[in-house]
C-alpha positions, -999 to +999 in steps of 0.1 A: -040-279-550-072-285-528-081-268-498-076-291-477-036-283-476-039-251-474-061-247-441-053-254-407-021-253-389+012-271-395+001-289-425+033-296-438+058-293-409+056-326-381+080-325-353+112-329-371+105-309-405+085-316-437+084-356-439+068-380-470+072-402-494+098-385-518+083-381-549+047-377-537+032-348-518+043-325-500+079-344-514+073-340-551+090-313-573+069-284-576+059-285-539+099-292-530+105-261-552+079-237-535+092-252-504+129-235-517+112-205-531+093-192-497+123-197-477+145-182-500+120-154-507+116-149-468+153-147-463+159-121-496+137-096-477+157-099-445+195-093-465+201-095-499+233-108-489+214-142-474+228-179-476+216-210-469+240-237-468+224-274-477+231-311-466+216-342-476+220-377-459+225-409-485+188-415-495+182-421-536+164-393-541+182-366-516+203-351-548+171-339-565+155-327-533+184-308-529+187-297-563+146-285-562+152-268-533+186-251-542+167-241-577+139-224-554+164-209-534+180-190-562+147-182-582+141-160-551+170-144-550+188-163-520+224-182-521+234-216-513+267-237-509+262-276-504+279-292-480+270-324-500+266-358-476+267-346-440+246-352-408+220-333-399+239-317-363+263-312-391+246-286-406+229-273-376+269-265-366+278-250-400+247-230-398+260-210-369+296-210-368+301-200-408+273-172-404+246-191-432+209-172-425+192-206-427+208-245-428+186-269-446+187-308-442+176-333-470+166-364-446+142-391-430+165-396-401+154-432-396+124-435-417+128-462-448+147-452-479+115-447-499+106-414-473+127-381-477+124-348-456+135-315-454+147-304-418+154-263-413+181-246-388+180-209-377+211-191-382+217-201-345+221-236-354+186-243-340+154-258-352+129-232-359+102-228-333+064-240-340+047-204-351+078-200-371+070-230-392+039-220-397+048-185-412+069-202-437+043-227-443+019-202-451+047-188-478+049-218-492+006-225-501+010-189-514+038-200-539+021-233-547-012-214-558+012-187-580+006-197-617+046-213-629+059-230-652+068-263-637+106-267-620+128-278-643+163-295-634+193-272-635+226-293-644+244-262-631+231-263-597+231-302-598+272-303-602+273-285-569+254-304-547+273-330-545+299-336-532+295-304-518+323-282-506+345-303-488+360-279-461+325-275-449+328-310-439+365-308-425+353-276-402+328-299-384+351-332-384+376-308-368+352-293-340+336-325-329+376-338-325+384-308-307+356-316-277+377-344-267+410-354-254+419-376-279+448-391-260+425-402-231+402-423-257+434-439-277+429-469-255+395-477-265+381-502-289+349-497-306+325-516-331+300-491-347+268-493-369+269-462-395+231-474-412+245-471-444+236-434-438+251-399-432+275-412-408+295-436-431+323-416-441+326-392-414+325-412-385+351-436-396+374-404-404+369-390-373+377-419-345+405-425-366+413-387-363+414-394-324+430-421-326+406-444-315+405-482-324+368-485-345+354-511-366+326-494-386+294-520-402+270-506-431+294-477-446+286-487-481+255-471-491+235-475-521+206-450-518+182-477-508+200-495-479+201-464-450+186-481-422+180-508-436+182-538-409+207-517-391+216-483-374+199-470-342+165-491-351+186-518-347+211-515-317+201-554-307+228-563-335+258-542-332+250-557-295+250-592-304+280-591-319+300-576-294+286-604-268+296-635-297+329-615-298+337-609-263+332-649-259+357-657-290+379-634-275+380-648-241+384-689-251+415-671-269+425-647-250+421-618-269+410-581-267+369-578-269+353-543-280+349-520-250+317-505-269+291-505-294+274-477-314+249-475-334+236-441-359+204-433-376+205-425-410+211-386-402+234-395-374+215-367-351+209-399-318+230-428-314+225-455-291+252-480-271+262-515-259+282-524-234+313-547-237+288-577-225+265-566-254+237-554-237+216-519-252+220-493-233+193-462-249+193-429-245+177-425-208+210-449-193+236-422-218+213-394-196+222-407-165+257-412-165+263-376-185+245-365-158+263-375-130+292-369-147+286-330-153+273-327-116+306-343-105+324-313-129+294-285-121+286-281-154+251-295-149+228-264-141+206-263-118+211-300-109+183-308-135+177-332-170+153-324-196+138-355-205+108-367-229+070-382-216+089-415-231+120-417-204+113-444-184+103-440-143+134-462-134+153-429-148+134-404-127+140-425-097+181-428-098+186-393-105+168-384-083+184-406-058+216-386-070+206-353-060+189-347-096+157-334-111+142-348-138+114-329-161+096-345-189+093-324-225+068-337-251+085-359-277+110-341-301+144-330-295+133-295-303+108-299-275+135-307-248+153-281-263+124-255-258+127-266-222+165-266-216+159-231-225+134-221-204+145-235-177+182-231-183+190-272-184+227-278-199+217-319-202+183-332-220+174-358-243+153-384-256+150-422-248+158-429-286+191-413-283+188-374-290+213-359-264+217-325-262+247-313-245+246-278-238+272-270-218+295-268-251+288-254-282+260-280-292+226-266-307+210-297-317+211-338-310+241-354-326+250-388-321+286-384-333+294-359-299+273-381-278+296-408-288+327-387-283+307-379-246+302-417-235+336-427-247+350-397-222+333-408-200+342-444-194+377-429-199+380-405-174+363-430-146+378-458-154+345-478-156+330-501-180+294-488-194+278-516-179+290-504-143+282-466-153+248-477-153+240-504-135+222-491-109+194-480-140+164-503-126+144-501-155+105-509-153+089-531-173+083-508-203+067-515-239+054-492-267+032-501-295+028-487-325-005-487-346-014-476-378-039-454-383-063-436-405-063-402-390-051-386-365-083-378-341-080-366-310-080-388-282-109-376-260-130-378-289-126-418-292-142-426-266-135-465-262-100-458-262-103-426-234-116-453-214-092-478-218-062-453-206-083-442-183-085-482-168-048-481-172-041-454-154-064-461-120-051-494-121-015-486-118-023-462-097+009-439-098+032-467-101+036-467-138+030-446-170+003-446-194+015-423-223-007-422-255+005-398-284+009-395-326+039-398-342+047-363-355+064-381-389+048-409-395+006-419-398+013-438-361-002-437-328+023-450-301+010-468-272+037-466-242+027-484-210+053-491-179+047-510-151+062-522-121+049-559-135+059-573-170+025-591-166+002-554-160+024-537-184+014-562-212-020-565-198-026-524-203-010-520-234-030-542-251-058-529-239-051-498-251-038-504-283-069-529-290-088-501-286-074-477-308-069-504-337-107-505-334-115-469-332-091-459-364-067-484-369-055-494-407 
């Protein structure tokens, strides 16, 4: 192993877990393996009565990862019980309601099937805090550098990861029902995008459960089709077809689908469309959940925990509705961080990470925010399009460039510059927000503008300038 992983802080962990290329580092078997082994080990020396309960999502290669991982677990001592294919909030649920020391996700969320990534839980159904994922990452160089034999496959263990044990599943199919009144939703007709992922089976069991009249696309997966041209990287197409639908069904007088929804792979965000086909993200879900629990005063201190990505036109309506708006870095775990401190029940990300704490939610799950739109539109009587159209969005556009490296920002200095022109042009009436993707080898541009023509214009610039300075 060279030195170079074994330095620093938070080599391995981004801000959603340990994420790669399964197969290759820090996703290939020994290092999957050690990854097992220092958690397990950690937990042993807590209580020798420590489990960790597992979940995967549908990617090729999640069975093995699980199958390292579980193998790790139980070289250092430490229990497991699979819960097979489940979402990620899933597992964060099962984690603290079933008493597991640790729940551990096999997934990439939306990432291509090729990636893979291992996501951890607290036994509060949380995801662990920064200094605590660097502890275990230290464990985990220490096991690497042990002398072992390499991991072998264990055809014992492998049997029981999947399909997992199937009431873990029916506990959290029965607790996401049970946040809704399921008669008030009966009415509703719904088209949704499962990605071929985690969500394939369970959401179609559960609005049917309700009773509520779904359509589900890409349920059929094949290891190599999660997210594939569909799901939440995709909500333009669930959307379309709702708006060439709702025109078939008015030349013949038919029923048209009151909403669509689309899942990532891991089902922890979802994102909408109206009945006229028209997206509707995770900052328009924010602000009518947020009006909605001020309405019930369930929304604490009349405030939202949102992400440096929510756009301004956000800021401005809740604000115009008697709510304050404060911006977390990027990561639901982040705007969880500050919910907490600050003792928010409502906070969430623009890419569809809700996180409704007024219930017994620990984590984003695009399955409850589903349930949460649908009760909502139920219980007012409106259309989503009319819950928020009074959501002026500004001009808003992010771009994502490959890079090299991740160097810090003020040490390029053409591109310091170029925000720094952005910003004194706009001159408070827009965003410049410049930052690395915490999975992927990205740097994400995000300019808005109250202009399409400025926005584009300082954008560009900016992105020009970091595809010069260490663009791939």
């Amino acid at each position: 192993m060279s030195a170079s992983r074994s330095t620093g802080l938070r080599q391995l962990f981004g801000t959603d877990g340990i994420r790669g290329v399964a197969g290759e580092y820090p996703l290939d078997r020994p290092t999957v393996s050690a990854i097992g082994r220092a958690c397990g080990a950690r937990l042993a020396r807590r209580s020798a009565s420590a489990q960790v309960v597992l979940g995967q999502d549908t990617r090729e290669s999640a069975a093995w990862i699980a199958e390292a991982l579980a193998c790790g677990l139980r070289d250092a001592g430490c229990g497991f019980a699979s819960a097979g294919v489940l979402t990620t909030p899933g597992v964060a649920y099962l984690t603290r309601t079933h008493g597991f020391a640790t729940g551990i996700v096999v997934s990439a969320s939306h990432n291509p099937w090729q990636d893979n990534g291992i996501k951890l839980f607290g036994p509060d159904g949380r995801k662990l805090a920064d200094e605590i994922e660097h502890e275990i990452e230290a464990e985990i160089f220490e096991h690497l550098n042990e002398p072992a034999e390499p991991p072998a496959e264990d055809d014992a263990i492998a049997a029981q990861i999947l399909p997992g044990d199937p009431a873990l599943r029916a506990d959290y199919e029965q607790w996401l029902a049970s946040t809704v009144d399921a008669a008030a939703l009966a009415h509703l007709h719904v088209l949704m995008d499962c990605a071929n992922g985690a969500a394939s089976s369970i959401a179609p069991e559960l609005f049917a459960r309700i009773g509520v009249r779904a359509e589900a696309l890409h349920t059929a997966p094949n290891g190599q089709n999660i997210n594939d041209g569909c799901g939440a990287l995709h909500p333009e197409h669930v959307a379309a077809e709702i708006k060439q639908r709702a025109e078939a069904a008015r030349r013949a007088g038919d029923f048209s689908f009151d909403l669509g929804i689309t899942f990532d792979g891991d089902a922890d965000r979802a994102l909408f469309s109206d009945s006229r086909g028209n997206v509707v993200n995770g900052d328009g879900v924010l602000l009518l959940a947020a009006r909605e629990m001020k309405a019930r005063g369930t929304l604490a201190h009349d405030t939202v925990v949102a992400t440096t990505m929510s756009n301004m036109g956000l800021e401005k309506v809740l604000a115009a509705s008697g709510i304050r708006m404060l911006r977390a870095p990027v990561g639901d775990k982040y705007v969880l961080e500050e919910m907490q401190k600050t003792g928010a029940t409502l906070g969430g990300e623009q890419s569809g990470h809700i996180l409704f704490l007024d219930g017994d939610s620990t984590t984003g799950d695009g399955l409850l925010t589903a349930l949460r739109v649908m009760e909502v539109m139920a219980t007012s009587g409106k259309p989503l399009h009319e819950l928020v159209a009074d959501l002026k969005v500004f001009p808003q556009k992010i771009v994502n460039v490959k890079v090299r490296e991740k160097v810090p920002m003020e040490e390029l200095p053409a591109v310091a510059a170029a925000i720094r022109a952005a910003e004194t042009a706009l001159d408070g009436n827009g965003r410049v927000v410049v930052r690395y993707s915490g999975t992927e080898k990205l740097a994400r541009v995000m300019v808005e503008a109250e202009s399409e023509t400025l926005m584009r214009k300082h954008v560009d610039a900016v992105a020009a300038a970091l595809q010069e300075a260490i663009g791939v």
